[in-house]
N, C-alpha and C positions, 0 to 999 in steps of 0.2 A: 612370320605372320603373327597378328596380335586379334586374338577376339576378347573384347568387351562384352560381360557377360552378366546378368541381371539374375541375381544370386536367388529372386522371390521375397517374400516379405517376412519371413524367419523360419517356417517350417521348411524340415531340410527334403521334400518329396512335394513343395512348391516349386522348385527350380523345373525349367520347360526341358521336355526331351533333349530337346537342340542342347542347351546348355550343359547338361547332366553330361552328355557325348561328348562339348568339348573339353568338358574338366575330365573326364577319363582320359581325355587323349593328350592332352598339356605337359610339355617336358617343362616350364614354369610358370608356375601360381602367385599371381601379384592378387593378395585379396583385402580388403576393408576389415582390419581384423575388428573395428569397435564397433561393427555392426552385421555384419556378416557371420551366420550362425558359423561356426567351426564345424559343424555335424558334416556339411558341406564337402569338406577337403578327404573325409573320408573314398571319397569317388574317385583320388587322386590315384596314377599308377604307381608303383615302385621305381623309386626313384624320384621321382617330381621334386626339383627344388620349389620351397615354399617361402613367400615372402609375406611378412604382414605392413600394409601400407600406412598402418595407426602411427607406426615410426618413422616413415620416411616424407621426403620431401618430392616433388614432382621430377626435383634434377635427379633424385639415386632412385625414382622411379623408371623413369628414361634410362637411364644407366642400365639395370637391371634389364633392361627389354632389350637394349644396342649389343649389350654383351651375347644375351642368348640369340640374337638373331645373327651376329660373327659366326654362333657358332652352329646354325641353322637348326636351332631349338623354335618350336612353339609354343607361342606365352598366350596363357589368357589371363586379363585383367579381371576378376571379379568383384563386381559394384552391389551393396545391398539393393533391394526393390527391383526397379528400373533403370539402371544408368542413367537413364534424360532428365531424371529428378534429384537434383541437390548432388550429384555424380560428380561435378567439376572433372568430365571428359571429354570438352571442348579443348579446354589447355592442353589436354593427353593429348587428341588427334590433329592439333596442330603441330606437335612437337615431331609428331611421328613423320606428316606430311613434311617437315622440312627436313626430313632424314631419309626421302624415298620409302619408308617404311609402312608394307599394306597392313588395314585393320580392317576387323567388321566387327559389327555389332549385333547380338544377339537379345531379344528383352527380355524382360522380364514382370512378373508380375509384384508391381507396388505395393507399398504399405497400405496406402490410402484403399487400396482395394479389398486387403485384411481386414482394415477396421471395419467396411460397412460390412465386411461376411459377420464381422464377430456382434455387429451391432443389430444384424437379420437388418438392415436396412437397405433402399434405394435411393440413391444420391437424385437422383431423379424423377418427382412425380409430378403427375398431368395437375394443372394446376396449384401447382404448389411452389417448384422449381425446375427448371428442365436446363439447367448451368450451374457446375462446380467449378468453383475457384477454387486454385491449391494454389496456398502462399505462406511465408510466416512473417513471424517480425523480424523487426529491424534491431538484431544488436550489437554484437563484435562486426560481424560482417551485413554492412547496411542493405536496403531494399532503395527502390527508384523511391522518391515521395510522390510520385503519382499513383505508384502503390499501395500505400498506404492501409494499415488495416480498414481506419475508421474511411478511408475513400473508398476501398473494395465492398466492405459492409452494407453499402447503400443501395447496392442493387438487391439484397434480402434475396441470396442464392444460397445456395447451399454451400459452405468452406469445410474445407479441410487444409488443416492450419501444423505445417512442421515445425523442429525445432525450436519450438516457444513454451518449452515445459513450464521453465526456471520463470517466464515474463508474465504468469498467468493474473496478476491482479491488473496490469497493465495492456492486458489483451482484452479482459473483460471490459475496461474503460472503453476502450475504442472500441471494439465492438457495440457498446451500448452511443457510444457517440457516434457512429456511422448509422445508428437508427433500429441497430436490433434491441427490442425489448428486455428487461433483465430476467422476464419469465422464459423468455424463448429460451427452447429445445438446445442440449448438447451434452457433448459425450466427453470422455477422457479413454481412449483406447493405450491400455500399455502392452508395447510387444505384441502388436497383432500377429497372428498365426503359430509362434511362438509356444512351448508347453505351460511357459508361465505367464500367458495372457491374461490379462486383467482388464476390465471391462466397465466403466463409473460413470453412470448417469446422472447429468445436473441440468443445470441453469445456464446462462448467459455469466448469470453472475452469483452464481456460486461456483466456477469454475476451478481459483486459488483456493477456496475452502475446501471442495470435495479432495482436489493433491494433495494438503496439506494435510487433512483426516487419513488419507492412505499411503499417502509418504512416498510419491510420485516425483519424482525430480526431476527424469531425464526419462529421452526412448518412449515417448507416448507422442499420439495423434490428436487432436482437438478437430470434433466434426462439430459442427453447428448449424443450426436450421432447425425449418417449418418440416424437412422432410424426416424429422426424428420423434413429428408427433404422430397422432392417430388418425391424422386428415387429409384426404385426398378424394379425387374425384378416379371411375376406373376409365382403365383404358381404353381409346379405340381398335387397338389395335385385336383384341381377341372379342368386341362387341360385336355380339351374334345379328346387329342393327346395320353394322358398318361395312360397306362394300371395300374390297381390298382388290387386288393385281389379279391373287390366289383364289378369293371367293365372293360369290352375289349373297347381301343381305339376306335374311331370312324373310321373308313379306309376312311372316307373323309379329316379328317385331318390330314394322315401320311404321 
């Protein structure tokens, strides 16, 4: 048996009960070591072979899982964040299925979910944006071009933007070419959750400037949006005006 296991977004008391359980219980640990805090593996038992997957390839990944499961050992894969994002274990669970070999999947809580704790934001306000796009750019490894930053941009959602540390004067292009403003609202989160979180409020387009002031290269989030300013409208949902499932308006305030 193989669980895929969503490591959290770096703090090592983010990983979900569920998870925490089956890295206790795992006779081997296939982990992300280039992202994946190590603090982690301390939950392993004695004994636990550990593999770090920065050096391998998907073939001596599978290798690694065929072998322990000869020898009715339990593997769990461990993925930074959430496995479903940027995890590439689609490849992994095909390879499995055509080896009869069972997995599940366990999540986890993402990075993107760190950055707006660290940012005290809401990816989602009533008029403002009520849709996150999570995407990055296109560089070693391309994007659809219907993707596009600057074609994503045009709906004026709220993004949270991976792996595009290194492309940040080229992100801000497009972003400014898909129609967001150069004053519009954004962040640089490094290492959300993390002990060495780091936290840079800018622009649109002071993006490259602000990384390159704090010497940002790799391992950070770009959140961008209207929902990073001071404006919005409140909610229905706790308006003492607004009849719900649960409760009748107050007829004081209608």
């Amino acid at each position: 048996m193989v669980d895929f296991v969503g490591a959290g977004s770096g703090a090592a008391d983010l990983i979900t009960v569920r998870g925490k359980g089956l890295l206790e219980e795992a006779d081997v640990i296939i982990y992300a070591g280039s992202l994946v805090n190590p603090a982690l593996l301390e939950y392993k038992k004695e004994g636990c072979e550990v593999h770090n997957s920065a050096y391998m390839t998907l073939e001596e990944v599978i290798a690694v899982v065929e072998k322990a499961e000869a020898a009715g050992k339990r593997t769990v894969r461990l993925h930074t964040g959430d496995p479903c994002l940027y995890g590439a274990i689609k490849e992994q669970m095909d390879e499995l299925d055509k080896r009869g070999i069972g997995y599940e999947v366990c999540p986890g809580v993402s990075s993107f979910c760190g950055a707006a704790a660290a940012l005290h934001a809401e990816y989602t306000l009533p008029d403002v944006s009520q849709s996150v796009i999570i995407t990055r750019m296109a560089g070693r490894t391309p994007v659809p071009e219907k993707e596009s930053i600057e074609k994503l941009a045009v709906h004026q959602s709220t993004m949270v933007i991976f792996l595009s540390t290194g492309m940040l004067s080229e992100l801000s292009e497009r972003l400014m070419e898909g129609g967001y403003g150069p004053d519009t609202a954004a962040a640089i989160v490094y290492k959300a959750t993390w002990p060495d979180e780091k936290v840079f409020r800018c622009t649109v387009s002071t993006l490259a400037e602000t990384a390159k002031e704090h010497q940002i290269t790799k391992t950070a989030l770009i959140v961008v949006g209207k929902v990073l300013g001071g404006e919005y409208n409140r909610s229905e949902l706790y308006n003492p005006a607004f009849t719900t499932e649960f409760r009748e308006a107050s007829k004081k305030d209608i």
